[in-house]
C-alpha positions as CSV (number, residue, x, y, z in Angstrom):
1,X,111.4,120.8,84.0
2,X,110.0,119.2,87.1
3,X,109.7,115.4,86.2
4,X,107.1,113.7,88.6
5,X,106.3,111.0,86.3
6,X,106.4,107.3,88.3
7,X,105.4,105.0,85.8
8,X,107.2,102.8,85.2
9,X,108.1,102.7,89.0
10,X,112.1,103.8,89.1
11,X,113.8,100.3,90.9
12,X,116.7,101.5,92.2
13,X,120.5,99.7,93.0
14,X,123.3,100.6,95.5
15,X,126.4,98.8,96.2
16,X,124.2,96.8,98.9
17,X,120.9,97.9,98.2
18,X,117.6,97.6,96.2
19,X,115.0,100.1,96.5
20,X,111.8,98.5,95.0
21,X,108.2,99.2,94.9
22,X,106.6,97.7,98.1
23,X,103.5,96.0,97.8
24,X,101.0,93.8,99.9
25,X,103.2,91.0,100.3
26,X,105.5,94.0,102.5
27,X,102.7,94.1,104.3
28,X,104.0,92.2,107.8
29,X,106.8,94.6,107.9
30,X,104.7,97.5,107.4
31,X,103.4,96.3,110.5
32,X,106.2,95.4,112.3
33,X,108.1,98.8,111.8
34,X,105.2,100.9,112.3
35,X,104.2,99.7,115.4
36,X,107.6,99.4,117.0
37,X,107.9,101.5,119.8
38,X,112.0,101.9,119.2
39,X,111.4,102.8,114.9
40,X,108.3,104.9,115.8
41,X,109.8,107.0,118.7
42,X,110.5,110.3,117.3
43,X,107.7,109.7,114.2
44,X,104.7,111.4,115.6
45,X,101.8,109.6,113.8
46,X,99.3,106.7,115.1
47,X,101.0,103.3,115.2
48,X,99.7,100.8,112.7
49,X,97.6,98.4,114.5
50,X,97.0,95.3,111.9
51,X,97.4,93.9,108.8
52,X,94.5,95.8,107.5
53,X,96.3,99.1,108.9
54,X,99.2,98.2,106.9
55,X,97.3,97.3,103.4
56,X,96.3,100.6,104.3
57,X,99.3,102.5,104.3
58,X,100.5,100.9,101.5
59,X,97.3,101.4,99.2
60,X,98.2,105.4,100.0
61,X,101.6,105.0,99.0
62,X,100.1,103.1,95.7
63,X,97.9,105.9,95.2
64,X,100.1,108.8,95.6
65,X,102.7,106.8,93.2
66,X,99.7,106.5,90.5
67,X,99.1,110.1,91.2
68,X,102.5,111.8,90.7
69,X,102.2,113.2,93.9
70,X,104.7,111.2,95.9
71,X,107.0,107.8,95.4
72,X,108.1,105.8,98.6
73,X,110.5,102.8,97.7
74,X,110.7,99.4,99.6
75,X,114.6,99.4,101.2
76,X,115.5,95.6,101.0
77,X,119.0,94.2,100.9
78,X,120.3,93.0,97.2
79,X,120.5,89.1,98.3
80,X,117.4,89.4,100.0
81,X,115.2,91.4,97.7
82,X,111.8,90.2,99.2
83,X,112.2,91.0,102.5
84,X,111.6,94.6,103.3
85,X,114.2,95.7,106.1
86,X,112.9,99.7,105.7
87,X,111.4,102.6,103.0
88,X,112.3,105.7,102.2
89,X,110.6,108.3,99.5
90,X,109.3,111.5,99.1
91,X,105.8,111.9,100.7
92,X,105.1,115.4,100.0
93,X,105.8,117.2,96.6
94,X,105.3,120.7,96.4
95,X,106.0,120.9,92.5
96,X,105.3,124.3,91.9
97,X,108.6,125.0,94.0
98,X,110.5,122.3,92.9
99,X,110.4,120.7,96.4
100,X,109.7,117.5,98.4
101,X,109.8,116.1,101.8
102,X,111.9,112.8,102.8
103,X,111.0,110.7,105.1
104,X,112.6,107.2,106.0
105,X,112.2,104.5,108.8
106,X,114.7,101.0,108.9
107,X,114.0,97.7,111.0
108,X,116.2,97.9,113.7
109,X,118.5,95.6,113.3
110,X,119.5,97.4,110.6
111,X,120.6,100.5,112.6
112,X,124.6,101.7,112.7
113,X,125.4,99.9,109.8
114,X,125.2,102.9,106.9
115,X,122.9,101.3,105.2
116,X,119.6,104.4,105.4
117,X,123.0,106.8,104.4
118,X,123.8,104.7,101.4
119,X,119.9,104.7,100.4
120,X,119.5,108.4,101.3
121,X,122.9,109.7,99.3
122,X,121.2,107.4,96.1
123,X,117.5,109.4,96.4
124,X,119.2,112.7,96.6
125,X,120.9,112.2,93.2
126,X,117.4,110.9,92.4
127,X,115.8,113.7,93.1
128,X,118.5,116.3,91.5
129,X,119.3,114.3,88.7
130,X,116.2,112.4,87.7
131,X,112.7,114.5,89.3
132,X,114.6,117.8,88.8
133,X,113.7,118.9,92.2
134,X,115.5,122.2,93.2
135,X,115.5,121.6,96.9
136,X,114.5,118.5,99.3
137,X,113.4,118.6,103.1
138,X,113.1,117.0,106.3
139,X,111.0,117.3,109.3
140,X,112.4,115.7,112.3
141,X,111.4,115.7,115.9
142,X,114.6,117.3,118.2
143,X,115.0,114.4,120.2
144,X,115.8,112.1,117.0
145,X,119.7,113.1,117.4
146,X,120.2,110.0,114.7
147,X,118.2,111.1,111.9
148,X,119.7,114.5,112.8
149,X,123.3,113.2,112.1
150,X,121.9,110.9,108.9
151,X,121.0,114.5,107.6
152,X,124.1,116.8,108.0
153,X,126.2,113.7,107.4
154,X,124.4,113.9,103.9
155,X,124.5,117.7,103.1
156,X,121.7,118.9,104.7
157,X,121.6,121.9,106.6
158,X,119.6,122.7,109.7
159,X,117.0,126.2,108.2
160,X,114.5,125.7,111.2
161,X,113.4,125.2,114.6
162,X,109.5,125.4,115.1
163,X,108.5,125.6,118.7
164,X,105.2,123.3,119.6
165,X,104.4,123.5,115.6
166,X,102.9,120.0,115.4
167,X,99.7,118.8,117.3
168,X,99.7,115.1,118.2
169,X,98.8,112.7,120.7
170,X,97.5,115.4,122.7
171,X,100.3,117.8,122.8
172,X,102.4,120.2,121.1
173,X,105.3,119.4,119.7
174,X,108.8,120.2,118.2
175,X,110.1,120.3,115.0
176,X,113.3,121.2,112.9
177,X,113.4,121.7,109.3
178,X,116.5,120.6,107.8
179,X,117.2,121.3,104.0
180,X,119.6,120.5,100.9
181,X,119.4,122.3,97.7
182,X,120.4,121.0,94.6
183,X,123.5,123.5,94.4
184,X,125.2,124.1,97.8
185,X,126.8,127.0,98.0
């Protein structure tokens, strides 16, 4: 049985990591990584323009949580657990198929150093093991070859390419649907 249940909020531990609940105090690094031109490159949404922006965002995240209609953890290092260095979750849950949508961003200093695969490999088993999901996707824009290497590196599988599928900024865009199921075969 599908378990979307978030309360209490599932803390989770890697070897280097600790996914947490983010809250208002993450607030400046909301900011920071959602208005960087370098994180925000290939994530086709409005940049975050202010604190307020980013209280925000993370009130949606709160509210979804509360709901049991998506969960987005804080990525922060183990020795540093207060300082938010990236998030990761599923956004989307479509429960009557068993399936969600991951999505993921990390400060870049951060980058090349394994650290969203270590998180990523953790919320899969997550996700199989603990929400009973059946499948999980991703969305990516073409052009983000690192977040397409993130996902096959991780046992995703490229199902999709939709041509001009996603309307922003004032243009069409790109985007391919990469998928893992809960048994490969």
């Amino acid at each position: 049985m599908l378990c979307t249940d978030f309360s209490p909020f599932p803390e989770i531990q890697t070897e280097r990591l600790l996914l947490r609940r983010m809250s208002f105090d993450d607030a400046e690094e909301i900011l920071y990584l959602r208005s960087n031109d370098d994180v925000m490159k290939y994530i086709d949404r409005e940049r975050t323009k202010s604190i307020e922006d980013a209280k925000l965002f993370l009130k949606k995240i709160d509210d979804s949580i509360s709901s049991n209609n998506g969960i987005m953890w804080g990525i922060t290092l183990k020795e540093e657990p207060g300082k938010l260095i990236g998030n990761i979750g599923y956004w989307r849950l479509i429960k009557e198929h068993y399936r969600a949508e991951v999505g993921y961003m990390l400060h870049p200093s951060f980058w090349n150093k394994g650290i969203m695969k270590e998180a990523l490999l953790r919320l899969i088993d997550y996700a199989f093991d603990d929400m009973n999901l059946h499948s999980i996707e991703a969305n990516i824009n073409p052009g983000n070859k690192a977040s397409a290497m993130l996902l096959e590196s991780t046992g995703f599988i490229k199902e999709a390419y939709f041509k001009e599928d996603y309307f922003f900024n004032g243009s069409f865009h790109d985007t391919i649907i990469y998928s893992r199921l809960k048994y490969q075969t």
